[in-house]
C-alpha positions in Angstrom: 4.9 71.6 -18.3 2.9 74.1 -20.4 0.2 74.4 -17.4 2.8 75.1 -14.8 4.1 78.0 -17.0 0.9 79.6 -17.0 0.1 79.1 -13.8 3.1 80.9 -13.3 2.7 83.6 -15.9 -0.7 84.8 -14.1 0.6 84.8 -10.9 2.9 87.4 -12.2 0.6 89.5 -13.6 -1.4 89.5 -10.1 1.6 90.0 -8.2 2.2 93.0 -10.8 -0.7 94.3 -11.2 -1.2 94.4 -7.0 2.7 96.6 -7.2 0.9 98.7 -9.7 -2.0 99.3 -7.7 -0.1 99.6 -4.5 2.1 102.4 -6.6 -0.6 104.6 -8.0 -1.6 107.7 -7.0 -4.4 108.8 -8.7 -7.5 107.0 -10.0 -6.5 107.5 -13.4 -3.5 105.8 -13.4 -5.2 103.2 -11.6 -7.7 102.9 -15.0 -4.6 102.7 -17.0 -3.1 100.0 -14.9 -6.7 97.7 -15.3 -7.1 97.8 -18.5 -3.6 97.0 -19.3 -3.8 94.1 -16.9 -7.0 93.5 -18.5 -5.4 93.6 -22.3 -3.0 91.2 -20.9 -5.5 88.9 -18.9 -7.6 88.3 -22.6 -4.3 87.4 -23.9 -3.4 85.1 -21.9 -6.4 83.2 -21.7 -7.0 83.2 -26.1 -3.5 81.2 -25.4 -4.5 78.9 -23.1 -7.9 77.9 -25.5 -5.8 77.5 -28.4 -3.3 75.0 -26.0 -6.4 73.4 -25.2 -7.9 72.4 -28.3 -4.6 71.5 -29.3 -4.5 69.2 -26.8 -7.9 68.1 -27.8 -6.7 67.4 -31.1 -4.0 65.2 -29.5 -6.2 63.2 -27.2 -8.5 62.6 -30.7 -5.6 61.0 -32.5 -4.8 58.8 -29.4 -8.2 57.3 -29.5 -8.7 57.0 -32.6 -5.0 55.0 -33.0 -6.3 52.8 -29.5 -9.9 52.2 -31.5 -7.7 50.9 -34.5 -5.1 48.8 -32.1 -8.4 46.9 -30.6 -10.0 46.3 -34.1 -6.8 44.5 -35.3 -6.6 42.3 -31.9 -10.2 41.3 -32.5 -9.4 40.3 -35.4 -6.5 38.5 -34.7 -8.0 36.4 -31.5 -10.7 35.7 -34.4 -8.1 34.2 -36.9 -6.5 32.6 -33.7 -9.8 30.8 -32.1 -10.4 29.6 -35.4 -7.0 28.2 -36.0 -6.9 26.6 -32.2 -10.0 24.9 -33.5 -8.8 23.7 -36.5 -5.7 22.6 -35.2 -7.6 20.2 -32.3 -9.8 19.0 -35.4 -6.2 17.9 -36.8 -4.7 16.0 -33.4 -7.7 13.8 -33.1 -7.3 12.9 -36.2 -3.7 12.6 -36.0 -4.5 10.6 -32.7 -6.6 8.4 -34.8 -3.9 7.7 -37.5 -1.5 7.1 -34.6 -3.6 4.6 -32.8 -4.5 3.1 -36.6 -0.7 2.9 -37.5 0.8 1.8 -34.4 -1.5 -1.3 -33.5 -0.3 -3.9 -32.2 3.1 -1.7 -31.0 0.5 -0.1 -28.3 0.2 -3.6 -26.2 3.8 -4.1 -26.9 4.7 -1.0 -25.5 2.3 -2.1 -22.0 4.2 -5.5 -21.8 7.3 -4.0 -22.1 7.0 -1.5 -19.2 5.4 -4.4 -17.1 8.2 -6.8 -18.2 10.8 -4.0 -17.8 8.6 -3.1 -14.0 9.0 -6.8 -13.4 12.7 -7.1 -13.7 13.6 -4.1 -12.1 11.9 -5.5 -8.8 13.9 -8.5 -8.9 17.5 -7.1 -10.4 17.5 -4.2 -7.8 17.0 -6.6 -5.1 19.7 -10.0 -6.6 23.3 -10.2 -5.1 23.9 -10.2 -8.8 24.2 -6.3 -8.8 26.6 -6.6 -6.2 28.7 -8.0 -8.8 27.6 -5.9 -12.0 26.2 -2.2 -10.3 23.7 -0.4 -12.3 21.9 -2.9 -14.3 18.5 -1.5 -12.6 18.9 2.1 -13.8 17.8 1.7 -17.5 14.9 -0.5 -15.9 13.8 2.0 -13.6 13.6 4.4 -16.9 11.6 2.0 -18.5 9.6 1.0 -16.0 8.4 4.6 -14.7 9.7 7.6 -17.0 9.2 6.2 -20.7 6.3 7.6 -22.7 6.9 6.4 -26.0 7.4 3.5 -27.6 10.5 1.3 -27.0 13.3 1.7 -30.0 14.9 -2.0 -31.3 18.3 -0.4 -28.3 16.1 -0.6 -25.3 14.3 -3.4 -26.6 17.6 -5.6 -26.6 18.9 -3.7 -23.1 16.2 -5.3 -21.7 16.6 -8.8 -23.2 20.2 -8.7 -22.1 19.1 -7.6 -18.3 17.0 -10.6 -17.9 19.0 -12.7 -19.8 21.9 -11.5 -17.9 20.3 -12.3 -14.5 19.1 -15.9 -15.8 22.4 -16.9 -16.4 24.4 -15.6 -13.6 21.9 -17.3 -11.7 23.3 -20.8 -12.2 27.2 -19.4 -11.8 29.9 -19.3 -8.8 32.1 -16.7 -9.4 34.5 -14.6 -7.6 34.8 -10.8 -7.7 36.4 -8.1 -5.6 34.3 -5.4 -3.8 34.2 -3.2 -1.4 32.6 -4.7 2.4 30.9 -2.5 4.8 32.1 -3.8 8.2 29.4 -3.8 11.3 31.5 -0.9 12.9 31.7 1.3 9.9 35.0 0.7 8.3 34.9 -0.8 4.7 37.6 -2.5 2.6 38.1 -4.5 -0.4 37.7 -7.8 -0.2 37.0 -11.3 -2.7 33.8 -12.3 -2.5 32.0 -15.6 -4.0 28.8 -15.3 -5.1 26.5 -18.8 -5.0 24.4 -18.1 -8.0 21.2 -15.5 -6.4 21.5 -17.1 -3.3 24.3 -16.4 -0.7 27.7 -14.3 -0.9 30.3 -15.5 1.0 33.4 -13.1 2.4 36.1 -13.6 4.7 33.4 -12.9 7.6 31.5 -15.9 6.7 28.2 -14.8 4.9 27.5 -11.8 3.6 24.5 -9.4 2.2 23.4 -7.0 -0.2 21.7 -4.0 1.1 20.3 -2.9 -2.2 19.1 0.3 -0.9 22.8 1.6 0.0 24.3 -0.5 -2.9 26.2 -2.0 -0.4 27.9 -5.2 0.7 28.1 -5.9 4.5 28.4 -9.1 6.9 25.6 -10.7 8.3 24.3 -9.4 11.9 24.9 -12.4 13.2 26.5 -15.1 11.7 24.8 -19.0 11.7 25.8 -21.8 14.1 29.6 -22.6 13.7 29.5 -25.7 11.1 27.6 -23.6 8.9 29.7 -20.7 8.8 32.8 -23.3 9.0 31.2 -24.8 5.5 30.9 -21.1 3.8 35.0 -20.1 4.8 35.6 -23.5 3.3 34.1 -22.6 0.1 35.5 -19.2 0.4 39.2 -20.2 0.3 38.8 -23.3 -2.1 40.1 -23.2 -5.2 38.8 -26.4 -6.8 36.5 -29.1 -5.9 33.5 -30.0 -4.5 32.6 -28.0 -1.4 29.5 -28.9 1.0 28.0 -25.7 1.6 24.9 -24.6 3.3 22.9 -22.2 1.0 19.8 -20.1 2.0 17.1 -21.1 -1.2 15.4 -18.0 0.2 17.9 -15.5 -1.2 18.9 -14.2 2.4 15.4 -14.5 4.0 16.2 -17.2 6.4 19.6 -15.9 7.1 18.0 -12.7 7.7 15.7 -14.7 10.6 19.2 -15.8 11.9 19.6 -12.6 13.7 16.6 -13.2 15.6 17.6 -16.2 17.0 18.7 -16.3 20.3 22.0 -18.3 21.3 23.0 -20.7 23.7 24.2 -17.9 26.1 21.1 -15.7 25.6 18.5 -18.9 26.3 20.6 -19.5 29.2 20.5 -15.9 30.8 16.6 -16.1 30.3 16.5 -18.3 32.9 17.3 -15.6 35.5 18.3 -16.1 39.1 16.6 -19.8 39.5 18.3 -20.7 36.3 21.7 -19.0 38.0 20.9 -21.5 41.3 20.5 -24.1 39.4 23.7 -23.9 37.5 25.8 -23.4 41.2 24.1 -26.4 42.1 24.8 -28.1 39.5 28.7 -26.7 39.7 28.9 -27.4 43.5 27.7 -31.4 42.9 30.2 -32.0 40.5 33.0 -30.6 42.4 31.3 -32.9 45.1 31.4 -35.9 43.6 34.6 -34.9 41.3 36.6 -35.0 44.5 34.6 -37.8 46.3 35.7 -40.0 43.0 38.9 -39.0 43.7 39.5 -39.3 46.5 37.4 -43.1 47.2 39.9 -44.2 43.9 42.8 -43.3 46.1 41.2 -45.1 49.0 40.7 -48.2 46.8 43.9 -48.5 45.9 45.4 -48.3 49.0 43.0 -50.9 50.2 44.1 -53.6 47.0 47.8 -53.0 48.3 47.0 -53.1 52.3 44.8 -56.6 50.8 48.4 -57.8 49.5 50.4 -57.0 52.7 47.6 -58.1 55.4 50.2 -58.5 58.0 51.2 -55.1 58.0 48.4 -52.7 58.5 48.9 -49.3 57.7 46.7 -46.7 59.2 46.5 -45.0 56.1 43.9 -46.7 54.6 40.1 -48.0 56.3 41.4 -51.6 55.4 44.3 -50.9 57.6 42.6 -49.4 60.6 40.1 -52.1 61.3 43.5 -54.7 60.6 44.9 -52.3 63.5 41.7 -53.3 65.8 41.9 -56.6 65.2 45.7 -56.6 66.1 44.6 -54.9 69.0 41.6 -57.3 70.2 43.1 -61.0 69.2 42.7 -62.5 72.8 38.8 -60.7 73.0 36.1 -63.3 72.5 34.4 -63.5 69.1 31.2 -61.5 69.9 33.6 -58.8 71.5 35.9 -58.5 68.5 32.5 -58.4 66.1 31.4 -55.4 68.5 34.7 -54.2 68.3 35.5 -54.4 63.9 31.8 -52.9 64.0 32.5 -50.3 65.8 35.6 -49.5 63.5 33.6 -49.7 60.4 30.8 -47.4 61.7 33.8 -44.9 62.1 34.8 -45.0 58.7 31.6 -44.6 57.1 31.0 -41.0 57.4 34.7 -40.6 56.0 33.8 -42.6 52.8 29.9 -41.5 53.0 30.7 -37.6 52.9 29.1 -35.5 50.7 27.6 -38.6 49.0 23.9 -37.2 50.3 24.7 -33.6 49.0 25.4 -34.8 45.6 21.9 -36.7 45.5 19.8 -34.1 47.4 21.2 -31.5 44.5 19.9 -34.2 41.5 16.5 -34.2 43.4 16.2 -30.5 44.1 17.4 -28.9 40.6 14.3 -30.4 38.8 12.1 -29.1 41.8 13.9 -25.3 41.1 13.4 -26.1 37.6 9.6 -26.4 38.4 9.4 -23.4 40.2 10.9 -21.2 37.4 8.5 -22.8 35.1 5.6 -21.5 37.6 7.0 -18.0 38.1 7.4 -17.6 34.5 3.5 -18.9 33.5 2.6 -16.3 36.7 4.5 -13.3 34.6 2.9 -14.2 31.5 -0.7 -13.8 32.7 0.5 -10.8 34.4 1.5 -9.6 31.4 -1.5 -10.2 29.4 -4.1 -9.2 31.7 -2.0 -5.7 31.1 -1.3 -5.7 27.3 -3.5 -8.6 26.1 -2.7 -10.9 23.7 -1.8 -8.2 20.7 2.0 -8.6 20.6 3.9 -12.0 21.7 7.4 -10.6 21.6 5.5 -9.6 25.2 5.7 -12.3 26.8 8.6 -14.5 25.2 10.6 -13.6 28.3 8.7 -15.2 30.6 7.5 -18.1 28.8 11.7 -18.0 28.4 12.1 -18.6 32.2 9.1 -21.2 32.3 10.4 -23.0 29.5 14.4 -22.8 30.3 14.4 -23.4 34.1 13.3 -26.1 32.9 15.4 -27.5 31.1 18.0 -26.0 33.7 16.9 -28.1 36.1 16.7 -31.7 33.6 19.8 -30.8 32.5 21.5 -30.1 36.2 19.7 -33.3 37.4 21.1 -35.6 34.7 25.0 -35.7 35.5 24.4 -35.0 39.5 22.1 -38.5 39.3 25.2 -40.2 37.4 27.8 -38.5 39.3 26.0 -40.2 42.6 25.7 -43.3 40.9 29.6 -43.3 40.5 30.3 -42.6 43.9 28.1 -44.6 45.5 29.2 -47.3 43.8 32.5 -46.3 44.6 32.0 -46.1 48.2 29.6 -49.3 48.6 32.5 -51.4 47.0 35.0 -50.1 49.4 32.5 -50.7 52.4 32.0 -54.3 50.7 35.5 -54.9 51.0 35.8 -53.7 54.6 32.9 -55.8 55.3 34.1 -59.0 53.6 37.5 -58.5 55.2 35.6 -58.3 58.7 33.6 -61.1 58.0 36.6 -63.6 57.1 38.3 -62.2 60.5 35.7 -63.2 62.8 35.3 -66.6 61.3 38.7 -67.1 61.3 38.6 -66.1 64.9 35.8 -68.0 66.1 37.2 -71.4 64.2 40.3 -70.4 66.0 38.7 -70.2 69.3 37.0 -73.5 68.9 40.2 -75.5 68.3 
């Protein structure tokens, strides 16, 4: 501020002493002008030394108070290197007293987070925490985020947690919770828990997703009399229940959802395995009708057998009585010709569809052959293209090999016995016809004689 105001100050006398110059009008009065601008130049500048070397003075003091500051600071990082040294002197030995005076507590301390590391692996995991939530927190602590040394609390916390665990292992109880349905919905429910092995909910069995802290049904639920066993045991109140338990802890049950069904093995087959089945639907209609129908035949033939005088032309038995009615006066080589003749016609009435049936036992196997083949063809395909890395790769068609297969056994098993029926059927009706034939030509050829 004080240099501004002199810079000012001069610039006044300049721009003054310039008007005074301007304004004179002799050269003496142009003398008087310098020399008073001269007086008041010398002035100016005495005042501006003496500023100076007061603000010399100042500048001094500063530096000598900043020399004094840097002493003391020296001298205090002196006094504090030597106390950081004389403090880690102390915590070694403090280290050393502590490692003296805790002995044995130091491989305590290890089990204890190993036993504590142990446990929480195995409670986070156990149905039991479905039951009693938040057992694994403390073990987590102990297990990860403890430092010191376990106090006589945690110590028994941890006793109780396996002790807990060992215990409810051997129990059946029943306890309400909330179930996580497959389509998202969730409600309360009873649920029994089978020691660490299996819960069991209105669903049938059920699991415990430990990393939502949830309860949900299985995927897919076991074959029907095991899941029948499990709702048996889920509604009884007393007793012993038979009850199929998974010793795995939910492993196998967990494999269960891999397995493929009755309805999924038989869609592997594909189209042969579809061609087998309408075979194997159209034969038993075949022979469902010819059984049927030949049983009707039969009995008409028993009641045309009681009543041989009347034929009826509603029954084979009937018709060839009819011929012979007809034919009485004909010789007996004629009337053989003749009931021949009448029999051939009926044949392909009680024959029909007899073939079909056994031409679909012979050919299913054959079809069941040639999905067997495809499917061995699309598993080299297959691993000439991906190798031999994954199998999942080629289950499908060693699927179709392996179920047209048994497709085609299966289909060829009733269609062999459904012919069998039939044909049986329909030989002992041509039997008849041909016994009843037989006894009318001997009886007409002894009639001739006489």
């Amino acid at each position: 501020m004080k240099t501004v105001f002199k810079s000012i100050l001069a610039a006044a006398s300049i721009a003054l002493l310039a008007s005074s110059v301007q304004a004179a009008t002799s050269l003496e009065a142009l003398l008087d002008e310098v020399k008073k601008s001269r007086v008041s130049e010398a002035r100016i500048n005495k005042q501006r030394e003496s500023e100076f070397k007061s603000a010399r003075a100042d500048k001094q003091k500063l530096l000598r108070t900043a020399q004094a500051n840097l002493k003391s600071e020296k001298s205090r990082g002196d006094r504090l290197q030597k106390s950081f040294a004389d403090n880690e002197v102390k915590l070694s030995e403090k280290e050393v007293e502590l490692v003296a005076a805790t002995g044995n507590l130091g491989e305590m301390f290890g089990v204890v987070r190993q036993a504590s590391a142990e446990a929480y692996g195995q409670i986070s995991t156990s149905i039991v925490s479905a039951e009693f939530p938040g057992r694994d927190a403390f073990l987590k602590r102990m297990s990860e985020e403890a430092k010191g040394l376990p106090n006589i609390k945690e110590l028994e916390d941890l006793w109780f947690a396996l002790q807990t665990e060992m215990t409810e292992s051997g129990q059946v109880s029943r306890f309400t919770t909330e179930v996580v349905s497959l389509d998202g919905g969730s409600k309360q429910q009873e649920v029994v828990r089978i020691g660490t092995f299996n819960l069991i909910g209105e669903q049938g069995y059920l699991v415990y997703d430990d990393q939502a802290k949830i309860v949900r049904p299985l995927g897919r639920q076991p074959d029907g009399f095991q899941t029948d066993t499990a709702l048996a045991l889920h509604t009884a109140t007393s007793g012993l229940i038979p009850f199929y338990a998974d010793p795995s802890k939910g492993g196998i049950l967990s494999l269960l959802k891999e397995k493929a069904t009755m309805m999924e093995r038989y869609h592997a087959g594909g189209e042969v395995g579809y061609t087998i089945t309408v075979m194997l639907a159209i034969g038993l209609i075949i022979g469902l009708y010819k059984v049927i129908t030949l049983t009707v035949v039969g009995g008409k033939m028993k009641s045309q057998l009681k009543n041989i005088s009347n034929p009826s032309s509603s029954n084979p038995l009937g018709r060839i009585l009819q011929v012979y009615g007809e034919n009485k006066t004909a010789d007996a080589e004629s009337l053989e010709l003749k009931l021949d003749e009448a029999i051939l016609k009926e044949l392909p009435r009680i024959e029909s569809g007899i073939n079909i049936i056994k031409i679909f036992a012979a050919i299913a196997p054959l079809l069941g052959l040639l999905g067997t083949v495809i499917g061995m063809i699309e598993t080299f395909q297959q691993i000439t293209l991906f190798g031999t890395g994954d199998p999942k790769l080629m289950a499908g068609s060693i699927s179709l090999a392996l179920v047209t297969t048994a497709l085609g056994i299966i289909a060829a098993l009733p269609l062999l016995l459904t012919h069998s029926i039939v044909s049986g059927r329909s030989k002992s009706i041509i039997h008849v016809l041909d016994e009843q034939t037989a006894g009318i030509i001997a009886t007409h050829a002894e009639t001739e004689k006489a």
